[in-house]
PyMOL Python script that loads the backbone (N, CA, C, O; Angstrom):
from pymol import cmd

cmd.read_pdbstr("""\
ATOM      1  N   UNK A   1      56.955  69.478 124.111  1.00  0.00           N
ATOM      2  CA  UNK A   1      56.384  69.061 122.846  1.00  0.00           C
ATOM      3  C   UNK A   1      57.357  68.096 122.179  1.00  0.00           C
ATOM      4  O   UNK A   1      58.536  68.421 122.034  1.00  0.00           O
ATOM      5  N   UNK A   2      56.846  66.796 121.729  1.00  0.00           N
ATOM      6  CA  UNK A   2      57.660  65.985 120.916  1.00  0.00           C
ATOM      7  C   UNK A   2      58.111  66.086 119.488  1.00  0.00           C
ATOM      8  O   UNK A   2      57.226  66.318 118.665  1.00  0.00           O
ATOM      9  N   UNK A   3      59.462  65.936 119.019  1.00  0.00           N
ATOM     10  CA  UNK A   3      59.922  66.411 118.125  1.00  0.00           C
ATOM     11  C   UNK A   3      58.826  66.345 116.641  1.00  0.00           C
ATOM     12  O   UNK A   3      58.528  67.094 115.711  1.00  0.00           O
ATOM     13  N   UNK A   4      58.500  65.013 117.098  1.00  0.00           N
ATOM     14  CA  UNK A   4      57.271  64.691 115.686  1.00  0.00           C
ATOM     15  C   UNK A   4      56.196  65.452 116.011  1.00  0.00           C
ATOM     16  O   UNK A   4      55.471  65.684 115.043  1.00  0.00           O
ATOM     17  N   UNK A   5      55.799  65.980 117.175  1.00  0.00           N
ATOM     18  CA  UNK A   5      54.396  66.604 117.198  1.00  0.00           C
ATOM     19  C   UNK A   5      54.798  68.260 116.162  1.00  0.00           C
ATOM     20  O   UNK A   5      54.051  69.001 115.524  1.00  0.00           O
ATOM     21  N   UNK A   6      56.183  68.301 116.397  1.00  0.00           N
ATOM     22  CA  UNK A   6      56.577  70.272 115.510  1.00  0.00           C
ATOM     23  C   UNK A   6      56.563  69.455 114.069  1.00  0.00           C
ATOM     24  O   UNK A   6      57.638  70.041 113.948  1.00  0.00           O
ATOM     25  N   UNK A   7      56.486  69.084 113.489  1.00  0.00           N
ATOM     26  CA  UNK A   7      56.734  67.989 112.074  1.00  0.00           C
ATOM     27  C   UNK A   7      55.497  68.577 111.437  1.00  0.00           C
ATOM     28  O   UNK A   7      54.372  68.130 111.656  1.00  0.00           O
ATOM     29  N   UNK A   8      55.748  69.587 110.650  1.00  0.00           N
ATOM     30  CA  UNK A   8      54.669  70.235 109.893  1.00  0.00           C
ATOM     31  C   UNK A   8      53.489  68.935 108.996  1.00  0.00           C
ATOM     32  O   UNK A   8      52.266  69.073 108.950  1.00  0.00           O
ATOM     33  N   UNK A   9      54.254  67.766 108.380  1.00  0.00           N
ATOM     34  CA  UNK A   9      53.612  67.244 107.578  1.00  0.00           C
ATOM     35  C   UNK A   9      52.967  66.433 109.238  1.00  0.00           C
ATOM     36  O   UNK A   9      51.863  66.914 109.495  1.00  0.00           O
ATOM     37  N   UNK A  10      53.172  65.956 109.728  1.00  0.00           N
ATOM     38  CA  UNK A  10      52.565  65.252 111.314  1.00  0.00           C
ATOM     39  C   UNK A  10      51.505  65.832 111.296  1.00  0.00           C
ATOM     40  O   UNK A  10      50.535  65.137 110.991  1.00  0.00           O
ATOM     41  N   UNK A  11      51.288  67.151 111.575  1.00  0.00           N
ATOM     42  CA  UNK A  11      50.255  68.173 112.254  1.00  0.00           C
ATOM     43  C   UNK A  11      49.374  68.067 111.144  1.00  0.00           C
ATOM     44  O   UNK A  11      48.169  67.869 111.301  1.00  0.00           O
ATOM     45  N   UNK A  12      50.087  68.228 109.666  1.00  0.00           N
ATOM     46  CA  UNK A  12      49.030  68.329 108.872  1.00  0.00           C
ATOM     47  C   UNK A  12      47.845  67.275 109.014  1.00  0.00           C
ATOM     48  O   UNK A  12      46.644  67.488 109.185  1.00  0.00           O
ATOM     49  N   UNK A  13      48.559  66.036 108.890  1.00  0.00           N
ATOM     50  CA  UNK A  13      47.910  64.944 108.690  1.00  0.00           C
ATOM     51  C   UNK A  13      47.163  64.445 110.228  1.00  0.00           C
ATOM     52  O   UNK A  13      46.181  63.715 110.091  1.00  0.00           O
ATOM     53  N   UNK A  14      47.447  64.690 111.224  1.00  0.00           N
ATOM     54  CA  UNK A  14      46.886  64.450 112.427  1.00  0.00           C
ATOM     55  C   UNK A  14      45.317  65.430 112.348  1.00  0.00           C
ATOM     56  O   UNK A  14      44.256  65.102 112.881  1.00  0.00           O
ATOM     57  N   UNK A  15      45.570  66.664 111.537  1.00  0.00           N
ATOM     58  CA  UNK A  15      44.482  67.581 111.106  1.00  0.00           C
ATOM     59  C   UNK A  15      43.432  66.864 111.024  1.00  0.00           C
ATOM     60  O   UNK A  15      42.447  66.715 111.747  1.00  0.00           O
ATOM     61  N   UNK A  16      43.966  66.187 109.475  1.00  0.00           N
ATOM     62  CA  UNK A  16      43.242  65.489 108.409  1.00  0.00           C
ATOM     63  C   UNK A  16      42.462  64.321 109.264  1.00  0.00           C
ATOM     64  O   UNK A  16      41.285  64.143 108.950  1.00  0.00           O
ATOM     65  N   UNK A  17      42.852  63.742 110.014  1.00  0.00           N
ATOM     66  CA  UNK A  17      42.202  62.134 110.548  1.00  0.00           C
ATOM     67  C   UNK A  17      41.235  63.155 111.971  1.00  0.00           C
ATOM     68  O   UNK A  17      40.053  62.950 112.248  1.00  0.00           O
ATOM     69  N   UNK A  18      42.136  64.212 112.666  1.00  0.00           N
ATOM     70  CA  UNK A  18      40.752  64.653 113.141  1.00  0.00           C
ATOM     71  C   UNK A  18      39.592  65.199 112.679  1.00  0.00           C
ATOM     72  O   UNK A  18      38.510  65.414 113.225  1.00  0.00           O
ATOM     73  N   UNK A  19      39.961  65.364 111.698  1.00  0.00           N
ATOM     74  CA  UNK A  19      38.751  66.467 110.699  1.00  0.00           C
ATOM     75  C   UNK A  19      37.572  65.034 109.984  1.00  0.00           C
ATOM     76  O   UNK A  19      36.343  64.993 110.054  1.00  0.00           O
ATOM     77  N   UNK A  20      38.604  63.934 109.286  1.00  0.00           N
ATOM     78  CA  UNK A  20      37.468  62.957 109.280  1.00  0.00           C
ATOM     79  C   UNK A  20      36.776  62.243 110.430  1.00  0.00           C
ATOM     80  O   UNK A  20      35.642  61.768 110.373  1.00  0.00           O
ATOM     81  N   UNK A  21      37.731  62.218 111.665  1.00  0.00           N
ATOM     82  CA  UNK A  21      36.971  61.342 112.695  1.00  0.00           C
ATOM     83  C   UNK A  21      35.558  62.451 113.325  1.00  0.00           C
ATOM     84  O   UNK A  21      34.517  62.233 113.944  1.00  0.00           O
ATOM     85  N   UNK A  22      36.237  63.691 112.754  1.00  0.00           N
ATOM     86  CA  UNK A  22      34.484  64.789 113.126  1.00  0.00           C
ATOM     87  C   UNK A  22      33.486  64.362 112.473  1.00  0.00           C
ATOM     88  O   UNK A  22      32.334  64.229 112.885  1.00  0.00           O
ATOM     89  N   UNK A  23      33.967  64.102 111.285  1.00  0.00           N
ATOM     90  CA  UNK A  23      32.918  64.029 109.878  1.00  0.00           C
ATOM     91  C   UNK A  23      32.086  62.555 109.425  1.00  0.00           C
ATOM     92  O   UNK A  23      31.258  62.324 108.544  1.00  0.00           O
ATOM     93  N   UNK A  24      32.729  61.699 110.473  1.00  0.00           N
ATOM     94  CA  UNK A  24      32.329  59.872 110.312  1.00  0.00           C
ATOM     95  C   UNK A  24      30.831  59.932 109.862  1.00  0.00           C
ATOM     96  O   UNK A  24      30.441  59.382 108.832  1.00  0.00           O
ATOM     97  N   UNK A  25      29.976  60.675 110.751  1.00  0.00           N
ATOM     98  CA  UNK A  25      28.863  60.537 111.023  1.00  0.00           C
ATOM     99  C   UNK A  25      28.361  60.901 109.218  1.00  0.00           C
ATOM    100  O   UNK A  25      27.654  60.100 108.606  1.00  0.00           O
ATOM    101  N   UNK A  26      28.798  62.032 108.664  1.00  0.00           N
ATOM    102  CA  UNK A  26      28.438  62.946 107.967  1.00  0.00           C
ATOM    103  C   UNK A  26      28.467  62.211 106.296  1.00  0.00           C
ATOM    104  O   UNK A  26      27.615  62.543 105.472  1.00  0.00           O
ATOM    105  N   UNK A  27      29.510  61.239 105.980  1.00  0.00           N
ATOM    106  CA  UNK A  27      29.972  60.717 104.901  1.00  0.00           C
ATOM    107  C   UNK A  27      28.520  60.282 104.080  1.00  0.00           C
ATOM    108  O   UNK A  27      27.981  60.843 103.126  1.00  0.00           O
ATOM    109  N   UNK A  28      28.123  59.089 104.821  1.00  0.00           N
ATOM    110  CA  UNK A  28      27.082  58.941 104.140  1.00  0.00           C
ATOM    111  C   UNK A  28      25.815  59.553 103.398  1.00  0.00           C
ATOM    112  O   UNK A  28      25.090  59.005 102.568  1.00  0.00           O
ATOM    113  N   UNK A  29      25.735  61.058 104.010  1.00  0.00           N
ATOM    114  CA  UNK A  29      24.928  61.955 103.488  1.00  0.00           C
ATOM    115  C   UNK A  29      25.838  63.030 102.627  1.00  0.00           C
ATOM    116  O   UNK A  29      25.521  63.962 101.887  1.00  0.00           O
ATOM    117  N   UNK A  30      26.718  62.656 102.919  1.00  0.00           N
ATOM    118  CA  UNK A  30      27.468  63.528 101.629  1.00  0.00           C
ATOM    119  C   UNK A  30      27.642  62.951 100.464  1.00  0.00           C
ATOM    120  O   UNK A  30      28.245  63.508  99.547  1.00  0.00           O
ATOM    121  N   UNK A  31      27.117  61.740 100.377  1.00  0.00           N
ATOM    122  CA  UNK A  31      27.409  60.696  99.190  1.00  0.00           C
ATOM    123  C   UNK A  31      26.368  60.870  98.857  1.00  0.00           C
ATOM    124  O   UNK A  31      26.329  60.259  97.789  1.00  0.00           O
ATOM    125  N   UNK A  32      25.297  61.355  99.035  1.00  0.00           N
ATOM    126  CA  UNK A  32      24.242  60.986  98.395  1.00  0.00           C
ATOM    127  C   UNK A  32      23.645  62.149  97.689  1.00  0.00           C
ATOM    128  O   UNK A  32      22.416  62.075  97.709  1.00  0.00           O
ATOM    129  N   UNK A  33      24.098  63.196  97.071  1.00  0.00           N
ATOM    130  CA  UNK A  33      24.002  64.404  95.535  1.00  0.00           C
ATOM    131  C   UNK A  33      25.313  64.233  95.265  1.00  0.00           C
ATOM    132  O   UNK A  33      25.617  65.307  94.744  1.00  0.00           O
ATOM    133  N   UNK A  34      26.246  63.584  95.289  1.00  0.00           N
ATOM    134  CA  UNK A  34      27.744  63.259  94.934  1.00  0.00           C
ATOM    135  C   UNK A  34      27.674  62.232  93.562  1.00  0.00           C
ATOM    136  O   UNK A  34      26.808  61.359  93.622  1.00  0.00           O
ATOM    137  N   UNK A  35      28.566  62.281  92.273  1.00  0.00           N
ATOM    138  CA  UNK A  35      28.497  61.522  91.224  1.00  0.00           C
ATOM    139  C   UNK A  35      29.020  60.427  92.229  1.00  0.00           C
ATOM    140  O   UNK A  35      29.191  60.447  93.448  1.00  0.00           O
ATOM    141  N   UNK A  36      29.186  59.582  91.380  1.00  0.00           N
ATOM    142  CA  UNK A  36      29.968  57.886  91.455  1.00  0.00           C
ATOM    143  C   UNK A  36      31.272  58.570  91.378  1.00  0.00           C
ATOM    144  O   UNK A  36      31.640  58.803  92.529  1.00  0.00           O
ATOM    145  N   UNK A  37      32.142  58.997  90.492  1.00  0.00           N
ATOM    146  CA  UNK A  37      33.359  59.663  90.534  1.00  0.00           C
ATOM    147  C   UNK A  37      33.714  60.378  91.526  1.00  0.00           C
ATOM    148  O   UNK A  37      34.931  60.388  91.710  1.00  0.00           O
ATOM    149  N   UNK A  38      33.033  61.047  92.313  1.00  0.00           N
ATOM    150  CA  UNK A  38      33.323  61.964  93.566  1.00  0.00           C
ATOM    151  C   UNK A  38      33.413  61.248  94.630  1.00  0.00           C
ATOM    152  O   UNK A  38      34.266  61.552  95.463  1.00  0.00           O
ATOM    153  N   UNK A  39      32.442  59.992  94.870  1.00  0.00           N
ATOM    154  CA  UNK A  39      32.586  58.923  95.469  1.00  0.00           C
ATOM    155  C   UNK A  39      33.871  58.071  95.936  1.00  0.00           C
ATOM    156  O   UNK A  39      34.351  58.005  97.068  1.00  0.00           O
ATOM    157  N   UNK A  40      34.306  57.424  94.726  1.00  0.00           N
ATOM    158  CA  UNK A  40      35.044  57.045  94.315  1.00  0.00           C
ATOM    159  C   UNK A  40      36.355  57.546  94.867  1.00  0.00           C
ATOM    160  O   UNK A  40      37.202  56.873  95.455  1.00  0.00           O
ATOM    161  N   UNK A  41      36.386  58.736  94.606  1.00  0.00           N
ATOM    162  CA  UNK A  41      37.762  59.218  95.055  1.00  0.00           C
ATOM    163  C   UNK A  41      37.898  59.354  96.292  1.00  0.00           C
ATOM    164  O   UNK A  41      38.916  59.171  96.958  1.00  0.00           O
ATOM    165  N   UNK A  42      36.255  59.874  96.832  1.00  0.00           N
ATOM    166  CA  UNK A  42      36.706  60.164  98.280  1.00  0.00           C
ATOM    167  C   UNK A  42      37.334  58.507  98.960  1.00  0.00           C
ATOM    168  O   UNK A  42      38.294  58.397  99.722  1.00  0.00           O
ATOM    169  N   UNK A  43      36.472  57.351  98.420  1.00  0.00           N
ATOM    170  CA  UNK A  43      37.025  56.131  99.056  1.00  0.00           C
ATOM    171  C   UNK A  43      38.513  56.002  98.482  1.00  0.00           C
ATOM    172  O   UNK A  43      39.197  56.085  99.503  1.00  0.00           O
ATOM    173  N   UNK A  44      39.295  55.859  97.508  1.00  0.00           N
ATOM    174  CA  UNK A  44      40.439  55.719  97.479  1.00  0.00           C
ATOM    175  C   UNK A  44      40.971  57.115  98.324  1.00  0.00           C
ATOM    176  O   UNK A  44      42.018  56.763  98.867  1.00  0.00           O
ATOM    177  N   UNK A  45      40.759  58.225  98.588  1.00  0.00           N
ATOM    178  CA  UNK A  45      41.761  59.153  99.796  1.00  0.00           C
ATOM    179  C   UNK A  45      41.290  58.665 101.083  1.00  0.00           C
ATOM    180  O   UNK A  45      42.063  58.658 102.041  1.00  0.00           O
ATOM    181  N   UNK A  46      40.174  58.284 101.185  1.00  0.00           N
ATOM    182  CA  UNK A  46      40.150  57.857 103.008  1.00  0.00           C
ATOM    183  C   UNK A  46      41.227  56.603 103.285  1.00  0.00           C
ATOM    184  O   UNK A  46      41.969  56.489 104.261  1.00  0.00           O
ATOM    185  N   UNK A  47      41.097  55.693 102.141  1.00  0.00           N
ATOM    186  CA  UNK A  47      41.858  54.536 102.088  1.00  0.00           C
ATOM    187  C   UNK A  47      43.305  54.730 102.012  1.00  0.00           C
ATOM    188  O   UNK A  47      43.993  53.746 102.283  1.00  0.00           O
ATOM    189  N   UNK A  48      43.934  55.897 101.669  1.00  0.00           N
ATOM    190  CA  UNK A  48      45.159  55.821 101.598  1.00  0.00           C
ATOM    191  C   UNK A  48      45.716  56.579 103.117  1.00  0.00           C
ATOM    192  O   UNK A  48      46.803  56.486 103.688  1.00  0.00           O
ATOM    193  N   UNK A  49      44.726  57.189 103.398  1.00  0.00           N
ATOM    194  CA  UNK A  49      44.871  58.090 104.994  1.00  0.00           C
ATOM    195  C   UNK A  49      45.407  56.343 105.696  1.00  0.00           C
ATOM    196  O   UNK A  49      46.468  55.723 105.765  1.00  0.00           O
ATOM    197  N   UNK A  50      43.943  56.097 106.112  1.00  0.00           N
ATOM    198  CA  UNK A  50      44.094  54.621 106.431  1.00  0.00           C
ATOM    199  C   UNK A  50      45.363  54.214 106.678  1.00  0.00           C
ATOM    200  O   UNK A  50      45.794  54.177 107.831  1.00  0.00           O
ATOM    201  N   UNK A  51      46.042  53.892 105.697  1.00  0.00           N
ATOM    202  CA  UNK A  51      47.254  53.556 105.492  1.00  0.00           C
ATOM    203  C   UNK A  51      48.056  53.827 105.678  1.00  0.00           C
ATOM    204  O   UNK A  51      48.907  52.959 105.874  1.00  0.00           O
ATOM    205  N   UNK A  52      48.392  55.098 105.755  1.00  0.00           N
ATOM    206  CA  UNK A  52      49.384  56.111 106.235  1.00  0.00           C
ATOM    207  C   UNK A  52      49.320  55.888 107.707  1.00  0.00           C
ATOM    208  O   UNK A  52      50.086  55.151 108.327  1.00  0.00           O
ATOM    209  N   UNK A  53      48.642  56.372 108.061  1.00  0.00           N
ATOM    210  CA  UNK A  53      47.913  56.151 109.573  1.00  0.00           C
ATOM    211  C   UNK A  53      48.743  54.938 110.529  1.00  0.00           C
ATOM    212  O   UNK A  53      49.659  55.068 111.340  1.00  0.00           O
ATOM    213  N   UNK A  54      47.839  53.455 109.955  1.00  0.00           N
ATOM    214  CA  UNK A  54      48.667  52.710 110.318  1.00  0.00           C
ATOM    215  C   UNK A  54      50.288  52.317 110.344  1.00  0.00           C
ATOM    216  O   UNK A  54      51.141  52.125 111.211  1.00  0.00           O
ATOM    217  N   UNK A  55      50.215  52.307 108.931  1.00  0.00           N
ATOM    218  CA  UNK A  55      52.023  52.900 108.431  1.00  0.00           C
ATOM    219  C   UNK A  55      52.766  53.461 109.302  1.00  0.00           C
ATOM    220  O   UNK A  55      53.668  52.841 109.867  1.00  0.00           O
ATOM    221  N   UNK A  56      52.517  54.623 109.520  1.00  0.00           N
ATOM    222  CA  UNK A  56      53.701  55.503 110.546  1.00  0.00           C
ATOM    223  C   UNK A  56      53.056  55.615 111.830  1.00  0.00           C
ATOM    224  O   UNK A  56      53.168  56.734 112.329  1.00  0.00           O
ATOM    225  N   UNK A  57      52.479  54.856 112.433  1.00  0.00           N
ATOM    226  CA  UNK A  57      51.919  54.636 113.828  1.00  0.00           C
ATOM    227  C   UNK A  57      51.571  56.404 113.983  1.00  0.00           C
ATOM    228  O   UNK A  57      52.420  56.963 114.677  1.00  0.00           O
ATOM    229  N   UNK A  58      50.743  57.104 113.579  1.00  0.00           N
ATOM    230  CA  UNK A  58      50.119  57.856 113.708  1.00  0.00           C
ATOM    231  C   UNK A  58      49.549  57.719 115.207  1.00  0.00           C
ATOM    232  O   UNK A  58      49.391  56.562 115.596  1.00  0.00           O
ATOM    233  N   UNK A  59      49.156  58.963 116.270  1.00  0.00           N
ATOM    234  CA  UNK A  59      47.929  58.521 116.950  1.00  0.00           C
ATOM    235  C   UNK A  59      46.992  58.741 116.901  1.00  0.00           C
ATOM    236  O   UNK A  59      46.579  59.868 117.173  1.00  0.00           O
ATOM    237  N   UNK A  60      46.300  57.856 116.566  1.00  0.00           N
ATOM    238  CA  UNK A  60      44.778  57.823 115.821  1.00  0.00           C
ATOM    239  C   UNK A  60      44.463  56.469 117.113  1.00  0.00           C
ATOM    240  O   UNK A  60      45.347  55.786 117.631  1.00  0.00           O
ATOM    241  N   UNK A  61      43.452  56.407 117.302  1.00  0.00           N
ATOM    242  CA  UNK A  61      42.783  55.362 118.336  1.00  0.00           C
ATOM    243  C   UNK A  61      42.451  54.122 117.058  1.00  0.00           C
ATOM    244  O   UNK A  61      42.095  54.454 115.927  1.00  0.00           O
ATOM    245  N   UNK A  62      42.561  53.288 117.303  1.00  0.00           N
ATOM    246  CA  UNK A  62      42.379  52.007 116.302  1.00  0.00           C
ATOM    247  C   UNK A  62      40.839  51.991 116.277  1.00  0.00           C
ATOM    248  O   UNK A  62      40.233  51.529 115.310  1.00  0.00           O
ATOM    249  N   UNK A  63      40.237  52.486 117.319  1.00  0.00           N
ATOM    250  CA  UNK A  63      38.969  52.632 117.261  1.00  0.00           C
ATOM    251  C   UNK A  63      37.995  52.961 115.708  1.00  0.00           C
ATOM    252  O   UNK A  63      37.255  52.360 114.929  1.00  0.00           O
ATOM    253  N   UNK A  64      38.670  54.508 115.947  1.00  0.00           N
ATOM    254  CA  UNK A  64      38.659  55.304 115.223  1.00  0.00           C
ATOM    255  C   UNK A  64      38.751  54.677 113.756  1.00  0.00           C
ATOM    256  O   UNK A  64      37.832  54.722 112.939  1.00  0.00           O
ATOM    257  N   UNK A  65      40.095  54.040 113.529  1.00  0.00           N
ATOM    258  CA  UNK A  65      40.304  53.449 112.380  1.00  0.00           C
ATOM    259  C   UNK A  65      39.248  52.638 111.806  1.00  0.00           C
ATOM    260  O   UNK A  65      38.663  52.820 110.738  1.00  0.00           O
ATOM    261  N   UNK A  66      39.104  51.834 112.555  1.00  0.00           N
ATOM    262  CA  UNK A  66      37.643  51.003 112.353  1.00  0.00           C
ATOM    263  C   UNK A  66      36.683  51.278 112.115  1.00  0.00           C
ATOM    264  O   UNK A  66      35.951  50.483 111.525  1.00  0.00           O
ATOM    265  N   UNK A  67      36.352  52.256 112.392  1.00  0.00           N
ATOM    266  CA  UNK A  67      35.352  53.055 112.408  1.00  0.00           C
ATOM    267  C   UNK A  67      34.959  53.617 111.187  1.00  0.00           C
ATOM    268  O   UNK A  67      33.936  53.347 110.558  1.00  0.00           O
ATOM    269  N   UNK A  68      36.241  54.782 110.758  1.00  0.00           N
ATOM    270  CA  UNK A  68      36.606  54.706 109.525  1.00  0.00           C
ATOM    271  C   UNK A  68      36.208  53.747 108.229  1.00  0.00           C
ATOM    272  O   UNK A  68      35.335  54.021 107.405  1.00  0.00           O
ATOM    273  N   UNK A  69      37.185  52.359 108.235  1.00  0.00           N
ATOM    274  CA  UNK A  69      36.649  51.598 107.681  1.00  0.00           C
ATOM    275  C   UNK A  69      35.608  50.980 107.673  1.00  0.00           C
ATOM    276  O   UNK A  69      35.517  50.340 106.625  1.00  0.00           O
ATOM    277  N   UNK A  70      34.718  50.840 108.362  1.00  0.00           N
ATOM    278  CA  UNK A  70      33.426  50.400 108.772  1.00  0.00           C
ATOM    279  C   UNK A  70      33.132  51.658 107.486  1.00  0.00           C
ATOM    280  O   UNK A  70      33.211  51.113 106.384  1.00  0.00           O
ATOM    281  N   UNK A  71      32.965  52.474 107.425  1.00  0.00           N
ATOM    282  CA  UNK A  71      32.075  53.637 107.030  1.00  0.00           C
ATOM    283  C   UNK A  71      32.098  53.096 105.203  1.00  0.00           C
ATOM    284  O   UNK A  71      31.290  52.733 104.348  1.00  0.00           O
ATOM    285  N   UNK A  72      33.946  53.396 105.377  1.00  0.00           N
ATOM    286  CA  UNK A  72      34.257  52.951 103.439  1.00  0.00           C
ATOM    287  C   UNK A  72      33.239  52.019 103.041  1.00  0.00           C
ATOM    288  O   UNK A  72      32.458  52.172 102.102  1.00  0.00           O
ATOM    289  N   UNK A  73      33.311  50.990 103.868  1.00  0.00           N
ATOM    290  CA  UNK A  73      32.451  49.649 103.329  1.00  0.00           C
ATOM    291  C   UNK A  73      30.341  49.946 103.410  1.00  0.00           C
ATOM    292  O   UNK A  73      29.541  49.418 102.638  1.00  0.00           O
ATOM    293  N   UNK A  74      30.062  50.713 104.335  1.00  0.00           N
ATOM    294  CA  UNK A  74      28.782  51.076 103.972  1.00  0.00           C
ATOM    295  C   UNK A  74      29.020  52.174 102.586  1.00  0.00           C
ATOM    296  O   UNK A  74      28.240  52.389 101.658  1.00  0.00           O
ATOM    297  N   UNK A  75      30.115  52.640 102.788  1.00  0.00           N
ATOM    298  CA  UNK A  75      29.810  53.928 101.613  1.00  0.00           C
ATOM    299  C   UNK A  75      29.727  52.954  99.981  1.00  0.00           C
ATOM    300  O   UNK A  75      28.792  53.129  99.199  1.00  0.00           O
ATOM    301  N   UNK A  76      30.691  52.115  99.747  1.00  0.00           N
ATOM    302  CA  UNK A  76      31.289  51.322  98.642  1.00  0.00           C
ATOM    303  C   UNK A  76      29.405  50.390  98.429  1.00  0.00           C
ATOM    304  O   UNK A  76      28.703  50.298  97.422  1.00  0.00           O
ATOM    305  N   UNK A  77      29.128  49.781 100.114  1.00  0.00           N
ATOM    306  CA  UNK A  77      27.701  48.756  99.573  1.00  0.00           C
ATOM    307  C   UNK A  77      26.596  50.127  99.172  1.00  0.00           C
ATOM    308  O   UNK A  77      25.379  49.942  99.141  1.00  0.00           O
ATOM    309  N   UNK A  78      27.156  51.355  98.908  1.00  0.00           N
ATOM    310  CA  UNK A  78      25.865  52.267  98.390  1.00  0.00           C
ATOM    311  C   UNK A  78      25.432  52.350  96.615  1.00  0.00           C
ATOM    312  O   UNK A  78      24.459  52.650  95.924  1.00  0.00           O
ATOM    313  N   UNK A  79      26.998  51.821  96.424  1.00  0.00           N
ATOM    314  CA  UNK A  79      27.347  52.273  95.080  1.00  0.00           C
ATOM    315  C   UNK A  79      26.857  50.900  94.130  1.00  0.00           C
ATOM    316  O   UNK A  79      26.984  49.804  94.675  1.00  0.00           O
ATOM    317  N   UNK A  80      26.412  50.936  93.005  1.00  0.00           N
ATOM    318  CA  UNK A  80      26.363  49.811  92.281  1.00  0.00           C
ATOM    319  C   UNK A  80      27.418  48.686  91.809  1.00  0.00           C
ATOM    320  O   UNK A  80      28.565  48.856  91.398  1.00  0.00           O
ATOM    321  N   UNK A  81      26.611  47.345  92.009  1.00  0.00           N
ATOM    322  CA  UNK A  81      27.287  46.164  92.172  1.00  0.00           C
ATOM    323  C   UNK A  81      28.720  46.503  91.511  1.00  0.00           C
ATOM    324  O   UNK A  81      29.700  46.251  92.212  1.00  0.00           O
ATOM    325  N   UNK A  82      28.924  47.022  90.299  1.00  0.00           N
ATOM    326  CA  UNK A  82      30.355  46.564  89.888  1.00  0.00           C
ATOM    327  C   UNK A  82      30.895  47.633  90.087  1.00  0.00           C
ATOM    328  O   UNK A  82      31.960  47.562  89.475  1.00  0.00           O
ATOM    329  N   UNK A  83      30.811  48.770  90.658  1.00  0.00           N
ATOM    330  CA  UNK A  83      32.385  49.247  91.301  1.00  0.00           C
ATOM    331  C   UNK A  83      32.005  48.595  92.609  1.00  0.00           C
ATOM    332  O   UNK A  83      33.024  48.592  93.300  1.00  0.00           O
ATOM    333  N   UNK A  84      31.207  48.156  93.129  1.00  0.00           N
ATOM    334  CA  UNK A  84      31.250  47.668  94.644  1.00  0.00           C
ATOM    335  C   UNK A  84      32.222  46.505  94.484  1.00  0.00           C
ATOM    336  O   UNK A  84      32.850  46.196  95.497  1.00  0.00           O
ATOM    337  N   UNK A  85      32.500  45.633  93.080  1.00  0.00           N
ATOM    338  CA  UNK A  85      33.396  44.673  92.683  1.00  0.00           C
ATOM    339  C   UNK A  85      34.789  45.118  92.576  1.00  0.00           C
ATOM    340  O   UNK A  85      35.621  44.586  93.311  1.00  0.00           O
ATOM    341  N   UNK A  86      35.178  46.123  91.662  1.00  0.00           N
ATOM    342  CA  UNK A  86      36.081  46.720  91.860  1.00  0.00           C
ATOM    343  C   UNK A  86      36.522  47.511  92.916  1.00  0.00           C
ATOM    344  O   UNK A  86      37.725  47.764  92.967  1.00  0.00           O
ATOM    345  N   UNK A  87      35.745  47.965  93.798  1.00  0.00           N
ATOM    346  CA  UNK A  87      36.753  48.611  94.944  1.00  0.00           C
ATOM    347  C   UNK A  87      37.058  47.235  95.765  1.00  0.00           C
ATOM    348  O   UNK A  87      38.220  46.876  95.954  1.00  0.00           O
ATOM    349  N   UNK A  88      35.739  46.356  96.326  1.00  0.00           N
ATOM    350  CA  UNK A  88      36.233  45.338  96.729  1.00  0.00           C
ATOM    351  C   UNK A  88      37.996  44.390  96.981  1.00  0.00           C
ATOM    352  O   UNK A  88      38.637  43.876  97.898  1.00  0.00           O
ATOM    353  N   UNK A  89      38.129  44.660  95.332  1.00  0.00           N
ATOM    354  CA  UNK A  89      39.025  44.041  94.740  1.00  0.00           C
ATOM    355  C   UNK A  89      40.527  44.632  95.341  1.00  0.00           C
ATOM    356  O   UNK A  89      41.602  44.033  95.314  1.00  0.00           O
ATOM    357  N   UNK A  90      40.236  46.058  95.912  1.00  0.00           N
ATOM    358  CA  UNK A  90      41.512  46.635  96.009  1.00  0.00           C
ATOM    359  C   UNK A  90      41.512  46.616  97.376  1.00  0.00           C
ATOM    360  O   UNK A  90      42.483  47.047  98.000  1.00  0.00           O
TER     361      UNK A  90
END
""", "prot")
cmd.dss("prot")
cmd.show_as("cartoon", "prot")
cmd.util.cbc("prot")
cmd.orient("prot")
């Protein structure tokens, strides 16, 4: 076992990106009895995973990543024009 694979925060977060790459399919119907605020947040935490992800060369399949983001951006064109402006923006 590699030293980073025993790395409690590693495991956590390797959790986390398998638990969303289960759930890809699922986002879009979870958005939809969800406020705009619940929304919202979930896109800024997928987005910061994202990041992390790439950041510390995580292994995550780039696939995957894409995939991911592919999703943010259908989830964000669900929401009305001006937070679709403002998340855009970030």
């Amino acid at each position: 076992m590699e030293k980073r694979d025993r790395n409690p925060s590693f495991v956590l977060h390797r959790k986390e990106i398998l638990q969303v790459q289960n759930n890809i399919r699922d986002l879009l119907t979870w958005t939809k009895d969800k406020s705009e605020v619940e929304i919202v947040d979930l896109i800024l935490k997928l987005r910061e995973k994202l990041m992390r992800a790439r950041k510390h060369q995580l292994p995550v399949k780039e696939e995957l990543l894409v995939r991911l983001e592919q999703s943010i951006q259908t989830i964000i064109s669900s929401l009305p024009e001006d937070l679709q402006t403002l998340l855009h923006r970030q």
